[in-house]
N, CA, C and O atoms as CSV, one atom per row, in Angstrom:
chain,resi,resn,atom,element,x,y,z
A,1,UNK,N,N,91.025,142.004,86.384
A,1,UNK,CA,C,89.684,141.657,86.022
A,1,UNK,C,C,88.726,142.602,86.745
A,1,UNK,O,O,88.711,142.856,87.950
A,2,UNK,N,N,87.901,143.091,85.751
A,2,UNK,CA,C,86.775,143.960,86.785
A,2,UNK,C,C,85.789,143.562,87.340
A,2,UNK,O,O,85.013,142.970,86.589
A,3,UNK,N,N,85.461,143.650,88.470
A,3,UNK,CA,C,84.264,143.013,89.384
A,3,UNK,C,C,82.569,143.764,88.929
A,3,UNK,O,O,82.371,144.710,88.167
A,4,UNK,N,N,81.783,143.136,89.523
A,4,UNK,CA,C,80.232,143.739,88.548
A,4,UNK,C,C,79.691,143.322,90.747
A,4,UNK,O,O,80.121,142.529,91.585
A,5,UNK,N,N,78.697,144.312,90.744
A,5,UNK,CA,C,77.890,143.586,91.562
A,5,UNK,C,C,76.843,142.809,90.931
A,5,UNK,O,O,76.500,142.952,89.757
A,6,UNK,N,N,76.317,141.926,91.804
A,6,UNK,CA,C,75.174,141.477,92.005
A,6,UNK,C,C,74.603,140.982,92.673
A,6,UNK,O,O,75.179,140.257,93.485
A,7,UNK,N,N,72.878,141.124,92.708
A,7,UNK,CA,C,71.909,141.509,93.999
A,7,UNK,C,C,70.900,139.856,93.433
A,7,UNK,O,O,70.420,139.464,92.369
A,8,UNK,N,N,70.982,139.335,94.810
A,8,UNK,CA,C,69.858,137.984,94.683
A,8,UNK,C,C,68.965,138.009,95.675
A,8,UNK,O,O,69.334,138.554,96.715
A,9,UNK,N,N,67.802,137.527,95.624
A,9,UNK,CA,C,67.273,137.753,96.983
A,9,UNK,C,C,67.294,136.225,97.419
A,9,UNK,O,O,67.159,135.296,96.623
A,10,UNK,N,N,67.502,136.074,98.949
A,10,UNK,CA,C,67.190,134.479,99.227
A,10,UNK,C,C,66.933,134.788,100.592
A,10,UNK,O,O,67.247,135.810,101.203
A,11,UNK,N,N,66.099,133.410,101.144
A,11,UNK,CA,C,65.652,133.133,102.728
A,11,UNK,C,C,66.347,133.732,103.859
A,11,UNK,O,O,67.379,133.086,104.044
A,12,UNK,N,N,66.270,134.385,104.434
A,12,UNK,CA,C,66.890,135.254,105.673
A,12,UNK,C,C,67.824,133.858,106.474
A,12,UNK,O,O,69.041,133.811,106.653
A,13,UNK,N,N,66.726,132.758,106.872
A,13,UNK,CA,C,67.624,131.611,107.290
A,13,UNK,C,C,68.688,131.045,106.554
A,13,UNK,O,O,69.836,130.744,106.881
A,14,UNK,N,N,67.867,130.937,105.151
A,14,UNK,CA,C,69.186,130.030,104.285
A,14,UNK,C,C,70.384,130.394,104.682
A,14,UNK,O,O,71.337,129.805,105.192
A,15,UNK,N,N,70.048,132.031,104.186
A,15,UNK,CA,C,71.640,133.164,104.092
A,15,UNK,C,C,72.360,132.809,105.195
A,15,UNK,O,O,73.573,132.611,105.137
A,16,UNK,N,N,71.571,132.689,106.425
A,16,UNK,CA,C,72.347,132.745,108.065
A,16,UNK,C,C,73.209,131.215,107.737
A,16,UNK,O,O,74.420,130.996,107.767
A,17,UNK,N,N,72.207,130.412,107.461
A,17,UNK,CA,C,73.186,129.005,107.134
A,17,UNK,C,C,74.183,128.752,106.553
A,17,UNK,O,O,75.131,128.163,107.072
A,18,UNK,N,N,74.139,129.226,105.153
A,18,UNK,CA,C,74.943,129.243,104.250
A,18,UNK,C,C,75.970,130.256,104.871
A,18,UNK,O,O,76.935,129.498,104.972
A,19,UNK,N,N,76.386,131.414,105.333
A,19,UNK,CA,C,76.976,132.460,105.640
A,19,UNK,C,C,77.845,131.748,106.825
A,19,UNK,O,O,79.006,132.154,106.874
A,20,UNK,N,N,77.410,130.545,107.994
A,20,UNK,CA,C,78.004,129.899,108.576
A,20,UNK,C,C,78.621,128.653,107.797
A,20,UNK,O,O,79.659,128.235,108.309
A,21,UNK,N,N,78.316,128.180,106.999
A,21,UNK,CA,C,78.815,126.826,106.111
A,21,UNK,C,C,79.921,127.701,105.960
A,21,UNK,O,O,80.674,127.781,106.930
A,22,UNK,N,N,80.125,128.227,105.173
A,22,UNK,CA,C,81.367,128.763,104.059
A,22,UNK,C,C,82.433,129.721,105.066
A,22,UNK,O,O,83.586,130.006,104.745
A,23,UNK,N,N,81.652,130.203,106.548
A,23,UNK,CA,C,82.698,130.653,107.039
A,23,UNK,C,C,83.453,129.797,107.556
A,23,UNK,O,O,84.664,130.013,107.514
A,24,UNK,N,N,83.005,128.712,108.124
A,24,UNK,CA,C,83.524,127.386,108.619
A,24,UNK,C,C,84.394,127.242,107.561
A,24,UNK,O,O,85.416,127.901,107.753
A,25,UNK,N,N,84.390,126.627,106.502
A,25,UNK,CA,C,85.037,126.769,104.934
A,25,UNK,C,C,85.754,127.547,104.761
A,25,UNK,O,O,86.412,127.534,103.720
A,26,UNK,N,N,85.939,128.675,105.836
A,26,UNK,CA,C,87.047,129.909,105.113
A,26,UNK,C,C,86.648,130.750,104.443
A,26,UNK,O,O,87.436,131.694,104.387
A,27,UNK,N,N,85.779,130.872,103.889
A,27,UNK,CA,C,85.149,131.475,102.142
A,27,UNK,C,C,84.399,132.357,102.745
A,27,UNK,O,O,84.317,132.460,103.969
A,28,UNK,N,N,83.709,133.160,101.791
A,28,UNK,CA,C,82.333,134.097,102.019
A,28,UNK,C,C,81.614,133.993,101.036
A,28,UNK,O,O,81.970,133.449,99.991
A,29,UNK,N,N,80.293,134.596,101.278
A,29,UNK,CA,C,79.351,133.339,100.426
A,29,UNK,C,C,79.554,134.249,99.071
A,29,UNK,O,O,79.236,133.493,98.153
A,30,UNK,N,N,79.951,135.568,98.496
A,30,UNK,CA,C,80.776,135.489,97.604
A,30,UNK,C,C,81.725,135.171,97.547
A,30,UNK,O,O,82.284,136.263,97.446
A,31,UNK,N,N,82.632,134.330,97.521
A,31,UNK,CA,C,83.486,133.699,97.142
A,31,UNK,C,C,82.815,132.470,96.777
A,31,UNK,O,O,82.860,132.219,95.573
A,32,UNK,N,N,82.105,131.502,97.631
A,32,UNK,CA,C,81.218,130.998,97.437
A,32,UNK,C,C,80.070,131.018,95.722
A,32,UNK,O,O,79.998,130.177,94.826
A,33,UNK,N,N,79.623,131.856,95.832
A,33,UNK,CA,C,79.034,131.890,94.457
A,33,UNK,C,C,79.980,132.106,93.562
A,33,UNK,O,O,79.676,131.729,92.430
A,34,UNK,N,N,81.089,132.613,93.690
A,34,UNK,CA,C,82.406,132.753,92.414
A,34,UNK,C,C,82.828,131.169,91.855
A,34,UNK,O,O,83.008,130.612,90.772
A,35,UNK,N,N,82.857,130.874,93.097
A,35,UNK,CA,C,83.586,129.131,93.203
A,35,UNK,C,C,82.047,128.618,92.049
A,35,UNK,O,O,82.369,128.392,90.883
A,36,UNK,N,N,80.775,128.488,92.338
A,36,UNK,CA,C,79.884,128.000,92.068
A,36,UNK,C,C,79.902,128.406,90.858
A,36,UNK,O,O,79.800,127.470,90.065
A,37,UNK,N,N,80.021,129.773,90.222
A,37,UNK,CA,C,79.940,130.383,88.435
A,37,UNK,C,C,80.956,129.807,87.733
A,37,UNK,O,O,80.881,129.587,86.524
A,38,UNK,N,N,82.046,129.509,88.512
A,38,UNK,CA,C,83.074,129.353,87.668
A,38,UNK,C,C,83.012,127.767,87.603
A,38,UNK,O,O,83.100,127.180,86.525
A,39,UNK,N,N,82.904,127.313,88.432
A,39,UNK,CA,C,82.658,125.469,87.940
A,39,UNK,C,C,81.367,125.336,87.100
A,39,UNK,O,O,81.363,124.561,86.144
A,40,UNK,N,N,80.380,125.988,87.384
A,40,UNK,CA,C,79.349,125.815,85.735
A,40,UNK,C,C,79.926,126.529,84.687
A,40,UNK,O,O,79.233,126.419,83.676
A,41,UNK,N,N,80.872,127.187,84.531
A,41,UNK,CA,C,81.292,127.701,83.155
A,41,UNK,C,C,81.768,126.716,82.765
A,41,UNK,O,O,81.498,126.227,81.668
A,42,UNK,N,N,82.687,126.163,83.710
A,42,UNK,CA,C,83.696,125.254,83.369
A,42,UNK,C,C,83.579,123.891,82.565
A,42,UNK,O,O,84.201,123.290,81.689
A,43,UNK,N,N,82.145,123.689,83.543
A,43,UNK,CA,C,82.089,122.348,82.952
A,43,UNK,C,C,80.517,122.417,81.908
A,43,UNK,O,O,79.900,121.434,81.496
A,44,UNK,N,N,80.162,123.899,81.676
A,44,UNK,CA,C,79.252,123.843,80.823
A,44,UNK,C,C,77.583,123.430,81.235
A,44,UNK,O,O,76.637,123.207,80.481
A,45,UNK,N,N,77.657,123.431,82.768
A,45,UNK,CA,C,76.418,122.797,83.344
A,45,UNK,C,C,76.146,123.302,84.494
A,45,UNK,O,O,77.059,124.103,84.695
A,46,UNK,N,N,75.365,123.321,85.472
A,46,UNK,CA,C,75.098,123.251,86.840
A,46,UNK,C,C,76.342,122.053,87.627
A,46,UNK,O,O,76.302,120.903,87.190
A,47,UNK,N,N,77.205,122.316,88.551
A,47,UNK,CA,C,77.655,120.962,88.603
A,47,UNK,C,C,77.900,120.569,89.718
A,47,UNK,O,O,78.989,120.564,90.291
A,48,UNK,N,N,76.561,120.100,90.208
A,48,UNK,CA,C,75.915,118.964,90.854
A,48,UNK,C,C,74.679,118.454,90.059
A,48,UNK,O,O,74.695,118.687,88.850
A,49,UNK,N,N,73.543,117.746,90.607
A,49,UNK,CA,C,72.659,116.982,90.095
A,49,UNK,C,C,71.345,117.366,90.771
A,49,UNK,O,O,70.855,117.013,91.844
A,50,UNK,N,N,70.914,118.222,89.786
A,50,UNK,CA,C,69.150,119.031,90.191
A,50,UNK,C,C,68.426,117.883,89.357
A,50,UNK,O,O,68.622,117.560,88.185
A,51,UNK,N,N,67.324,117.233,90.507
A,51,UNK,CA,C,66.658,116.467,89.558
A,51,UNK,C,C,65.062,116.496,90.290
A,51,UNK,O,O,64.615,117.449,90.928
A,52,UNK,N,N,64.524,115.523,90.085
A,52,UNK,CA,C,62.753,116.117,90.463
A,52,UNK,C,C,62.548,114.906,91.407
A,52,UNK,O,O,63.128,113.842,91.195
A,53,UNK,N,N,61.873,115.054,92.250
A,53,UNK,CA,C,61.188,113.224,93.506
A,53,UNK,C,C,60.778,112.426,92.296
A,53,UNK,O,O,60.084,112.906,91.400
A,54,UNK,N,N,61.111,111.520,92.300
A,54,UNK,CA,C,60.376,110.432,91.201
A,54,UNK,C,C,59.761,109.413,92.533
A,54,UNK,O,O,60.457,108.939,93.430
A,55,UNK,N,N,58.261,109.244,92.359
A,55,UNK,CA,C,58.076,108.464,93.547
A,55,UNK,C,C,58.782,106.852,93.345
A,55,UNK,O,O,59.484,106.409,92.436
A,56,UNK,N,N,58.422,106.409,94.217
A,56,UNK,CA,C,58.518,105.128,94.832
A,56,UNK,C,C,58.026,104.180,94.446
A,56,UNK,O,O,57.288,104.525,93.523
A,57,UNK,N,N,57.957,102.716,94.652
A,57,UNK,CA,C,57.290,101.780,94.396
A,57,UNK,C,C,56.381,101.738,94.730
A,57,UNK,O,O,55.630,101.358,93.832
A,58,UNK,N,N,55.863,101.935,95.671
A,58,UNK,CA,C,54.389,102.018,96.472
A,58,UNK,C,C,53.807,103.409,96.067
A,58,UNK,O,O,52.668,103.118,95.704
A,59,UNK,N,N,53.958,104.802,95.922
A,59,UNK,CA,C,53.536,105.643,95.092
A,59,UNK,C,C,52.879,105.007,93.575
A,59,UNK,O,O,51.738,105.020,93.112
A,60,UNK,N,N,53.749,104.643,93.238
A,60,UNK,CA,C,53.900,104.341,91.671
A,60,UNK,C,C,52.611,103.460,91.718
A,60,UNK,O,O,51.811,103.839,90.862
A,61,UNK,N,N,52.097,102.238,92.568
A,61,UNK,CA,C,51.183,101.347,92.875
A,61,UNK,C,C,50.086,102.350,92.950
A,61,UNK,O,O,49.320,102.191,91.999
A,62,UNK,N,N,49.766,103.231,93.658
A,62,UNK,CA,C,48.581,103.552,94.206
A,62,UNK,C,C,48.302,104.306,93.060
A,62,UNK,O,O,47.221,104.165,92.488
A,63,UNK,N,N,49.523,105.431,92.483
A,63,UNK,CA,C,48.784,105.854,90.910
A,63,UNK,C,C,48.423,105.040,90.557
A,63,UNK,O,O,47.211,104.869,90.688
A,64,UNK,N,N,49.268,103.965,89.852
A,64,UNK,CA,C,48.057,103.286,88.859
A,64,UNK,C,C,46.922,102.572,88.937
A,64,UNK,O,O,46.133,102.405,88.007
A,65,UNK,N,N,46.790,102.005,90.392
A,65,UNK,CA,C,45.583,101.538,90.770
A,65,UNK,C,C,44.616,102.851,91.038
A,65,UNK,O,O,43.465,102.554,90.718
A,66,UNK,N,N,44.714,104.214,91.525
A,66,UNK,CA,C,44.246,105.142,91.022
A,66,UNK,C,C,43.090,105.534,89.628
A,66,UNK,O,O,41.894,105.768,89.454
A,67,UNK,N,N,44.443,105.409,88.798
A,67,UNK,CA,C,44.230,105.336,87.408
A,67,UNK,C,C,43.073,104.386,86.497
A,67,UNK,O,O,42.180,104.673,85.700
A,68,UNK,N,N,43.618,103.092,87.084
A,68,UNK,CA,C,42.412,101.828,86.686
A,68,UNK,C,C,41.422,102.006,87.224
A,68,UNK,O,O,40.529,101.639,86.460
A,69,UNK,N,N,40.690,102.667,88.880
A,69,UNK,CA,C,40.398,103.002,88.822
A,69,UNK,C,C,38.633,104.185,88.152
A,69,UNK,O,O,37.409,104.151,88.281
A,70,UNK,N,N,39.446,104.836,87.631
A,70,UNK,CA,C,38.953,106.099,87.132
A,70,UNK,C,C,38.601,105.905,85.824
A,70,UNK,O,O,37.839,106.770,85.393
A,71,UNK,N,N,39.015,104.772,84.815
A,71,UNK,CA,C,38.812,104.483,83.642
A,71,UNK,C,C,38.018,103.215,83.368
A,71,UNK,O,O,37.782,102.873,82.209
């Protein structure tokens, strides 16, 4: 199989972090991103769970009393 580079830019810290995670792990953080391409091919997705803060109950309160409010 032929290899391709590729260039990402990320946080000077992250990298230091991540670069210790995965050595701990054995891995390097390419290997690391190989592991990561090949389980989203695999399963057709990102695969873990990227999702957005959905507030809270008490958030959620102060919007809409906010809201009433303003109208």
């Amino acid at each position: 199989m032929k290899s391709v580079n590729v260039t990402f830019r990320v946080d000077e810290n992250l990298k230091a972090q991540a670069d210790a995670l995965f050595a701990d792990l054995g891995m390097s953080l390419s290997t690391a991103f190989n592991i990561f391409l090949r389980q989203s091919v695999r399963e057709q997705q990102i695969p873990f769970s990227i999702s957005r803060n959905i507030p809270n109950a008490v958030t959620l309160a102060a919007m809409d009393s906010a809201e009433n409010e303003e109208g």
